[in-house]
N, C-alpha and C positions, 0 to 999 in steps of 0.2 A: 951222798945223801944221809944226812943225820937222822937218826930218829927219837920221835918226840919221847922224853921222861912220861911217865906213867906213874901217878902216884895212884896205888892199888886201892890203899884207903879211901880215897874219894870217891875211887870209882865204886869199892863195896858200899857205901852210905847211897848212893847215888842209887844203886840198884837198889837197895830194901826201900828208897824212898819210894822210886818209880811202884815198887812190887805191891808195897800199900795202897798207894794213888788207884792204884789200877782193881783190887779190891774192894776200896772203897765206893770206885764209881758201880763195880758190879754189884754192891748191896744196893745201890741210892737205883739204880737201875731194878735190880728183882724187884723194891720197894713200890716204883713206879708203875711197871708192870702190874702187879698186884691191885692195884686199885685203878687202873684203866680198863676202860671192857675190851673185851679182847678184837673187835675190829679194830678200834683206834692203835696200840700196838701192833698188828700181825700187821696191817697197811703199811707199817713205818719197817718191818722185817723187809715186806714185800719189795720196799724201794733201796734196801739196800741189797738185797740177793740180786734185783737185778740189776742194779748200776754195776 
């Protein structure tokens, strides 16, 4: 069984990309939060703590 080349490079761009994206959504999220009142939020906690 061979295994696959790995090009390191790609895969380091890949991770700073993902590391941003993920960053991002968590500002555009606090953002969001912040100006909803907090039942609308905490309902949308509530349905994913419990699924």
């Amino acid at each position: 069984m061979k295994i696959p080349d790995i090009d390191v490079e790609k895969l380091k761009k890949f991770k700073e990309k993902n590391f941003k994206e993920r960053l991002e959504f968590i500002d555009k999220y606090a953002e969001w939060v912040k100006k909803q009142p907090n039942k609308k939020w905490s309902s949308q906690q509530n349905n994913i703590i419990d699924s």
